[in-house]
C-alpha positions in Angstrom: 0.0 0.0 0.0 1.6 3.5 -1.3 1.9 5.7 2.0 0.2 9.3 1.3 3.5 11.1 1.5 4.4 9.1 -1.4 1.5 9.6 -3.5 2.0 13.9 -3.0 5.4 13.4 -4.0 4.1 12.0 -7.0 1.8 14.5 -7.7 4.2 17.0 -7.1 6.6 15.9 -9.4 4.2 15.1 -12.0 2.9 18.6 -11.8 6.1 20.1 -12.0 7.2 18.1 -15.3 3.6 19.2 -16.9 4.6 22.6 -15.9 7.8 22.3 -17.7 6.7 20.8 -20.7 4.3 23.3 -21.5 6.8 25.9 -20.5 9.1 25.0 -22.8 5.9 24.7 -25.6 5.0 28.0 -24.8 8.4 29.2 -25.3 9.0 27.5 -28.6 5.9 28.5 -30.1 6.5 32.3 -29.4 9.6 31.9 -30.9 8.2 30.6 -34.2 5.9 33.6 -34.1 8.4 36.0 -33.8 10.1 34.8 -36.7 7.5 34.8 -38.5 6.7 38.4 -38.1 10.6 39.6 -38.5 10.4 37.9 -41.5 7.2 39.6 -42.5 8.7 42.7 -41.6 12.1 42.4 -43.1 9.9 41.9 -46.2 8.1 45.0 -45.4 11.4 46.8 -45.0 12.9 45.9 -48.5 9.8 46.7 -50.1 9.5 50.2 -48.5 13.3 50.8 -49.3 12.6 49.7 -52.8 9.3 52.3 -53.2 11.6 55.0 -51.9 14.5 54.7 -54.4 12.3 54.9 -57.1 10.4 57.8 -55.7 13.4 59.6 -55.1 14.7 58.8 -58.4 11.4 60.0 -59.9 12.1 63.1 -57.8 15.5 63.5 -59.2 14.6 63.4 -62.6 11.9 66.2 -62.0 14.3 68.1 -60.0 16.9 67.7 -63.3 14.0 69.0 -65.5 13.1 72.0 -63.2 16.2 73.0 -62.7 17.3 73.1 -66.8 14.0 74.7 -67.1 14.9 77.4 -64.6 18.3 77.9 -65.9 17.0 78.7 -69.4 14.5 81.0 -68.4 17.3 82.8 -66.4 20.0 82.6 -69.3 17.1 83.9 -71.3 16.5 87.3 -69.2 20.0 87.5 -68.8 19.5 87.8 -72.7 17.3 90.9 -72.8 19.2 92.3 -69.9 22.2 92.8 -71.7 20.7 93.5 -75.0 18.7 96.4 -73.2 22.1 97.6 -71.6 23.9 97.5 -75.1 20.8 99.4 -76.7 21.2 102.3 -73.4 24.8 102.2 -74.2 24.5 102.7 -77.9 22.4 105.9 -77.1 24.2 107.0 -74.6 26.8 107.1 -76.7 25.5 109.0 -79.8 24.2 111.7 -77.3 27.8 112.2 -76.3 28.9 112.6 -79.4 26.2 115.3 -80.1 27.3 117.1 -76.9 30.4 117.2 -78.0 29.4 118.2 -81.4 27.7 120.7 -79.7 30.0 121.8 -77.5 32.6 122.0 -79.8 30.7 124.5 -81.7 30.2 126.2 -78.8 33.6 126.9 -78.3 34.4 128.2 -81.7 31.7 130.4 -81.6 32.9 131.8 -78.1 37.0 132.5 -79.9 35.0 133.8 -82.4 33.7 136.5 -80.1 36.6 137.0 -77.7 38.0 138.2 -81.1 34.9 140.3 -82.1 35.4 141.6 -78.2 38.9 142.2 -78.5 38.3 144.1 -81.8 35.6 146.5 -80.0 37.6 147.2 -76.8 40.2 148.4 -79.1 37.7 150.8 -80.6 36.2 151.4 -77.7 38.9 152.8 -75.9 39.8 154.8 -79.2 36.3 156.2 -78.7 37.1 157.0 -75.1 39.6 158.7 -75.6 38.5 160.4 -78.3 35.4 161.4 -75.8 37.8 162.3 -72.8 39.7 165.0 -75.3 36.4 166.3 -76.6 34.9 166.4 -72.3 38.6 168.5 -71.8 37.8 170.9 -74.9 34.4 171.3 -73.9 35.6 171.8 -70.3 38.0 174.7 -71.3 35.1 176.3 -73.5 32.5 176.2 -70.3 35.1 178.0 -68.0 35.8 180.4 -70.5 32.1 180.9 -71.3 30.9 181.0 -67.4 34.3 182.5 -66.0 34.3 179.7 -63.8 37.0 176.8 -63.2 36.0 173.0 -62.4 36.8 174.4 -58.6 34.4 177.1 -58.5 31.8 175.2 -60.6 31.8 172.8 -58.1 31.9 174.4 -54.8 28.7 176.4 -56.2 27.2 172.6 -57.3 28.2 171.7 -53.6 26.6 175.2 -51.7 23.4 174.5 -53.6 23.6 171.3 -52.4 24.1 172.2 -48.9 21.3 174.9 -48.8 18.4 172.0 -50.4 19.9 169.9 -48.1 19.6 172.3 -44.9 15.9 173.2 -46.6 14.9 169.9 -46.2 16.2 169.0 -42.6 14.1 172.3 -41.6 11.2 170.7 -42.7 12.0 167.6 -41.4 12.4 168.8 -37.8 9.5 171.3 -38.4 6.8 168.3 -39.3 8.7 166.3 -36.3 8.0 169.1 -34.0 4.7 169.5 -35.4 3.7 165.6 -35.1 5.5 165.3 -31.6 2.9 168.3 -30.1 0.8 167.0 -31.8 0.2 163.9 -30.8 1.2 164.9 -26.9 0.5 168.5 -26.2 -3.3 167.0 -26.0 -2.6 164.2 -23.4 0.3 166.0 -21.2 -2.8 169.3 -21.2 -5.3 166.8 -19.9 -3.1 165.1 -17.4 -1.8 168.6 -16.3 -4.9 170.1 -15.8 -6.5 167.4 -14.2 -3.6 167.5 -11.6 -3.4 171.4 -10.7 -7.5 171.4 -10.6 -7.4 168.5 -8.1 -4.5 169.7 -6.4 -5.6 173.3 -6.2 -3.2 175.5 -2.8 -3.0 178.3 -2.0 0.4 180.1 -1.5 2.3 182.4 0.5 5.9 183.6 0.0 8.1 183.2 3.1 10.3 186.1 4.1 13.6 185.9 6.0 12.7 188.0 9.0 10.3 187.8 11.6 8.7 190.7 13.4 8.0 189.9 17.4 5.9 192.2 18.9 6.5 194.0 22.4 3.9 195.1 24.9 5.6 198.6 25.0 9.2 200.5 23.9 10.8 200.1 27.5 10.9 196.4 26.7 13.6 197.2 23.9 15.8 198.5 26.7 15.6 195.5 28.5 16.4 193.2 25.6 19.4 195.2 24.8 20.7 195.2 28.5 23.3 196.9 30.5 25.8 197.6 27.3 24.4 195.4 24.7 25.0 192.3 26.7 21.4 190.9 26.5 21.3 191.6 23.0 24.6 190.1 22.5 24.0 186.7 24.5 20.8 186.3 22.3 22.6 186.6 19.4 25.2 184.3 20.1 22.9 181.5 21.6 20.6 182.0 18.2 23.0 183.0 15.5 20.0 185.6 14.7 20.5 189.4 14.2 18.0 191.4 16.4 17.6 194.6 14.6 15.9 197.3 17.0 15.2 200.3 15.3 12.2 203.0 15.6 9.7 200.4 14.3 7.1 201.3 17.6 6.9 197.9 19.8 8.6 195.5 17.2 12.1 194.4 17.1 13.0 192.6 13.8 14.9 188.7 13.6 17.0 188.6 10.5 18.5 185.3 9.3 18.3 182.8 6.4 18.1 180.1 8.0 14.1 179.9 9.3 14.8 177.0 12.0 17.1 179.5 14.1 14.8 182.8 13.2 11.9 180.2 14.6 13.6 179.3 18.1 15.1 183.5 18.7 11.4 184.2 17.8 10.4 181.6 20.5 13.0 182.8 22.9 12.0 186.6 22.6 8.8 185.6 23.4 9.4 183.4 26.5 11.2 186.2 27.9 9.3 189.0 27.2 6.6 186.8 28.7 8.6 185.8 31.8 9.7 189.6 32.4 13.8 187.9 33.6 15.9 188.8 30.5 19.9 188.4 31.5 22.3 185.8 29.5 21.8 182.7 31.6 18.3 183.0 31.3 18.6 183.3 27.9 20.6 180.6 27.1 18.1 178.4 29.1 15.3 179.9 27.1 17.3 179.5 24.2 18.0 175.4 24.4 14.3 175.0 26.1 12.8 176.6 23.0 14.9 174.2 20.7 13.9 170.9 22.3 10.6 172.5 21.5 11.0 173.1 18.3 12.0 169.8 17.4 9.2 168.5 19.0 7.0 170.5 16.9 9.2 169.3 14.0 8.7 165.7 14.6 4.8 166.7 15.2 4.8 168.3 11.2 6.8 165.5 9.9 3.9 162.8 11.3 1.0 164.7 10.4 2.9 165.4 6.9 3.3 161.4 6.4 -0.2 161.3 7.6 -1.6 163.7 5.4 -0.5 162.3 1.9 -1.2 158.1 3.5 2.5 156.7 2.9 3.4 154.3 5.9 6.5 153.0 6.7 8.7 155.6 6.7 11.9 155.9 8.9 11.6 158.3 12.1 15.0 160.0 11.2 13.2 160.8 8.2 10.1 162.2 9.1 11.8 164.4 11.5 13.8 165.8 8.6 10.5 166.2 6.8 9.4 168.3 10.0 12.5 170.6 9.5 11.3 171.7 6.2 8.8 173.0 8.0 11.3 175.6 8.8 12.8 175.4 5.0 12.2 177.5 2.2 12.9 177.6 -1.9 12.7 180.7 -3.5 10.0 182.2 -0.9 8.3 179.0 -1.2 7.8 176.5 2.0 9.7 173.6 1.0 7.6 171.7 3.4 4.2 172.9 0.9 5.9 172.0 -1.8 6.8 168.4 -1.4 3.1 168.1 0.3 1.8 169.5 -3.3 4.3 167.3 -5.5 2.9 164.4 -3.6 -0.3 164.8 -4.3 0.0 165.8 -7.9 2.4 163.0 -7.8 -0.4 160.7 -7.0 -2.7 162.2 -9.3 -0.2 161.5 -12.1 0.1 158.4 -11.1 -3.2 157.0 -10.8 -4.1 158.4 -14.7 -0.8 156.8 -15.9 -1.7 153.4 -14.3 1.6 153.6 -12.0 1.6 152.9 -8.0 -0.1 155.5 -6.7 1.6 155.0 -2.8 5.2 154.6 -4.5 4.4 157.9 -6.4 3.4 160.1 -3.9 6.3 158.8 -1.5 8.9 159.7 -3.9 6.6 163.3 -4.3 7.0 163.7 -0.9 10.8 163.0 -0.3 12.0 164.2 -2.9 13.1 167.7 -1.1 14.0 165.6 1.9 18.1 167.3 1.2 17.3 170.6 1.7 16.7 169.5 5.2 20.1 169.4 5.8 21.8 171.4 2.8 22.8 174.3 5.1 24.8 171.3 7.0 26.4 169.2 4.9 28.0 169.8 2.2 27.0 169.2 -1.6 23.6 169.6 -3.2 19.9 168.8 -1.8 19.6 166.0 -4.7 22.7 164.4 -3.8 21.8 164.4 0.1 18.6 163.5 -0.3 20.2 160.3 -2.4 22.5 159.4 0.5 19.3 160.1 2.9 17.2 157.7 1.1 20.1 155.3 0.9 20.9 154.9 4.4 17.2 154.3 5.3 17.1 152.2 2.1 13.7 153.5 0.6 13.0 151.6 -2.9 15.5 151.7 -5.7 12.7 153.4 -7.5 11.8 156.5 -5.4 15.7 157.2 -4.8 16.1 157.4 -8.7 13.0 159.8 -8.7 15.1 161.9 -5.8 18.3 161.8 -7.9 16.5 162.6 -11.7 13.6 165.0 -10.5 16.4 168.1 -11.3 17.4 166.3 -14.4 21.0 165.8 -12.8 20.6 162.2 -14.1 18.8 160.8 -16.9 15.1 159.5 -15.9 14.5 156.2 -16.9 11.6 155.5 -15.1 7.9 156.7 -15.5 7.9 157.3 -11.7 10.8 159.7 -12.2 9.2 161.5 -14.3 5.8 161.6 -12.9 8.1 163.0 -10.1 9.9 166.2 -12.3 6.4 167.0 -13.7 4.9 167.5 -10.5 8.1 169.3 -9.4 7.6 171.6 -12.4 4.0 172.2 -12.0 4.2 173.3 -8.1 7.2 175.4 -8.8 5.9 177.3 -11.6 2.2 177.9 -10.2 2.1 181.8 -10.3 2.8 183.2 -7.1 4.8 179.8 -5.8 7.8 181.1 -5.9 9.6 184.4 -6.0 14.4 184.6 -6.4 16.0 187.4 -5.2 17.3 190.4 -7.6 20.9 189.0 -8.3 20.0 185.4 -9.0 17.3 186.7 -11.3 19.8 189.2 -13.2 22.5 186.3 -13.5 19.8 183.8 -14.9 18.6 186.8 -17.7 22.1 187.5 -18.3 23.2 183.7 -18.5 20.5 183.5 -20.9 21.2 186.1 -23.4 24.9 185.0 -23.2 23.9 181.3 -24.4 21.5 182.6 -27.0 24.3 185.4 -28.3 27.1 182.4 -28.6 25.9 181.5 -31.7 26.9 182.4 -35.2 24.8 184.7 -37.0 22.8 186.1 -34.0 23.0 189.6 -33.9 21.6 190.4 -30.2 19.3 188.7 -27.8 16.7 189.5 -25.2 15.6 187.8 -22.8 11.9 189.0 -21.8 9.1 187.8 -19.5 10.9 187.1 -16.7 13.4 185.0 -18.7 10.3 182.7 -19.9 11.1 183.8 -23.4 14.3 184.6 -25.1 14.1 187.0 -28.3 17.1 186.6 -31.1 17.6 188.7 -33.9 19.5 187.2 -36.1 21.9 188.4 -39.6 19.8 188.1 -42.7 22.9 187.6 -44.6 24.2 184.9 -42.2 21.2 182.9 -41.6 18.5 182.0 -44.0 14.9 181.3 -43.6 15.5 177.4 -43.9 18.2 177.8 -40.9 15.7 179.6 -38.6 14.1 176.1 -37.6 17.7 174.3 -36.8 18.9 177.0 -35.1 16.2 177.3 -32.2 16.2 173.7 -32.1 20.2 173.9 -31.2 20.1 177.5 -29.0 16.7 175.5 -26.9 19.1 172.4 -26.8 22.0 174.7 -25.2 19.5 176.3 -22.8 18.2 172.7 -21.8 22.0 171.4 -21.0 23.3 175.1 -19.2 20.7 176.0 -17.0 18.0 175.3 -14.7 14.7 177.1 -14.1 11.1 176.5 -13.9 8.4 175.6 -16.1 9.4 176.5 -19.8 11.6 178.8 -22.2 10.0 180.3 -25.7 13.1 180.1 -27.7 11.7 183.2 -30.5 14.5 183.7 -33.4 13.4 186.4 -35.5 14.8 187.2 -39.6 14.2 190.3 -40.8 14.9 191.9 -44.3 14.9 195.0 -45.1 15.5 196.9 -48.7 16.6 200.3 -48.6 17.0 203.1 -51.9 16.8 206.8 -51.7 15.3 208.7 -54.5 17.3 211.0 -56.3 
């Protein structure tokens, strides 16, 4: 009897040789298939390699044809190309040969006339000259016909000349003169008028001595004192003269200078008030009545500034505005006057479209030298310049300080805004009065200017030197030369002198034609 181990052994073993043998059947068949397909595709390889040597020497072939095909259509337009080119060539050609042809002839017709020109310069300086000897004959028979040589002949060519010439700027500068006023007088009348209506003052000329009054004549004896030396001590302390004379309860205060005839006026009156008149109560009178003064300086200068409504303005310098108070021009309060120039100033201003503020400051200071004039040294313009300077006012207002005189040359409409106001409240009738020598010198200085020139016979000046009269050399001076010549003598005035308002420059030609009858 087999055992049961024996009979799973067997099983085993059979199992595993079953699975063996159809291993190894497997394996063997799949091998037969796969031969069979790489021989299938082998095959398939050759027959593809074959199809695509044919195609691509099918290809080949219609590449070969293409390509002749393509090469003969190029050898062709290379063809027509270069028998196109030949053709340009050929005509290119036969149109150089006709410019040269052409040019050729050219150039013989050109020697031809370089000759033919060569042939008439010859004849034509013949002709010249021929001409030139014929001018010199013709020459000698004029001067000995008119009496006159090529010299004279010319020279009278060259006066004629000169006097159409002279003609003619007359009546040049006549229409310019005549266009100028015409085209201004109309505005600057307006704006002037305008400015002294709206600015209307009354005026008062200052005098340089005060008149104090006394309560009776014994009162003179007292100011004098025991050998003159009240009188003397006043005098001293004021730098005032005190002239006592038979003038019935007045005594006189002589000076030039207003501020000190103001504080001996002050001090006469104190005392005379007081009754105690010796020299150390007058020199205690004297400095009490100048811190006084200044005071009421100070007080003028604010009310001043007020007055015309410019702010801003140094305290030095409004109490040098209160001294002109005290300051006068020609009979004229210098204080007034710079009031007035403000105001017109402003006036000015405001029709001209300019600050009206900056306008009537510069109006207002621009006097502010004659504050100090009898101090320092030099002119008012050019200490009012250093004034404004130090309390550095605008650039614009010192330049209206410096030009309103016409020192400098204005070059700003505020400047001149400035000198026209200037002009307009020193020349009001009445503003101003000058003393008898200035006024001579000015009338003589005039005449002198106007009787420097050639061909004036004698001059006048008339109308309180606002108008010079010139009679003038009929024989020197022609009628055409009457025009330049007062534009040149007004041009001299302007440069030489200064004055107020304006100067009637009247240059008179006469002719006269005398005979006597026989």
């Amino acid at each position: 009897m087999v055992s049961p181990i024996t009979v799973v052994v067997i099983a085993v073993v059979t199992g595993v040789v079953c699975a063996a043998a159809a291993f190894f059947a497997g394996v063997s068949y799949r091998r037969k298939t796969a031969e069979t397909k790489i021989g299938s595709a082998e095959e398939e390889a050759k027959r593809l390699i074959n199809d695509a040597m044919k195609t691509a020497q099918q290809k080949r072939k219609e590449a070969l044809v293409e390509a002749k095909d393509a090469a003969f259509q190029l050898k062709a337009e290379a063809d027509k190309e270069i028998k196109e080119r030949r053709g340009e060539l050929s005509r290119q050609e036969r149109r150089l040969d006709q410019k040269e042809e052409t040019l050729d002839r050219k150039t013989a017709a050109l020697e031809q006339k370089e000759v033919n020109l060569a042939k008439r310069s010859e004849l034509a300086e013949a002709r010249l000259a021929e001409i030139e000897q014929l001018k010199l004959r013709e020459q000698d028979k004029l001067e000995t016909i008119a009496g006159l040589s090529a010299e004279d002949a010319k020279q009278l060519l060259l006066t004629r000349l000169d006097e159409q010439l002279t003609h003619e700027k007359a009546m040049h500068i006549a229409a310019f003169e005549t266009q100028t006023k015409d085209e201004c007088d109309t505005m600057a009348r307006e704006l002037i008028g305008q400015a002294v209506a709206r600015c209307a003052a009354d005026h008062s000329s200052e005098a340089t001595v005060s008149v104090v009054p006394l309560p009776s004549d014994e009162m003179k004896g007292r100011i004098i004192g025991r050998e003159g030396r009240n009188i003397r001590a006043l005098e001293t302390a004021t730098g005032v003269d005190l002239i006592i004379d038979d003038t019935p309860e007045a005594i006189t205060l002589s000076s030039f200078d207003p501020v000190r005839r103001e504080i001996a006026r002050m001090t006469l009156e104190k005392l005379i008030s007081d009754g105690r008149i010796h020299p150390a109560r007058i020199e205690e009178t004297v400095e009490k009545s100048r811190r006084e003064l200044e005071l009421m300086m100070k007080r003028e200068g604010e009310k001043a500034v007020m007055d015309v409504g410019v702010h801003g303005i140094h305290p030095d310098v409004v109490k040098l505005l209160g001294r002109l108070r005290y300051r006068t021009s020609y009979g004229q309060n210098v204080l007034n006057h710079s009031l007035e120039v403000a105001y017109l100033s402003g006036i000015l201003a405001a029709e001209l479209g300019v600050n009206v503020t900056q306008a009537r400051r510069a109006g207002l200071l621009h006097d502010i030298g004659k504050a100090l004039d009898h101090e320092i040294e030099g002119s008012h313009i050019s200490i009012g310049v250093d004034i404004a300077k130090k309390y550095r006012e605008n650039p614009a207002v010192i330049h209206a300080i410096e030009a309103h005189h016409g020192d400098v040359e204005a070059k700003t409409t505020l400047a001149f805004i400035v000198m026209a106001a200037d002009a307009i409240s020193a020349a009001r009738p009445g503003a101003r009065r000058e003393n008898l020598e200035s006024y001579i010198k000015r009338l003589e200085s005039l005449e002198e200017i106007a009787s420097g020139f050639e061909g004036v016979e004698r001059s006048f000046a008339i109308q309180a030197g606002r108008e010079v009269r010139i009679m003038v050399k009929p024989e020197a001076v022609s009628d055409d030369a009457l025009t330049i010549l007062a534009h040149e003598i007004s041009h001299k005035i302007e440069e030489s002198l200064d004055y107020p308002g304006q100067i009637k420059v009247n240059v008179i030609r006469e002719s006269r034609a005398v005979d006597y009858a026989k």
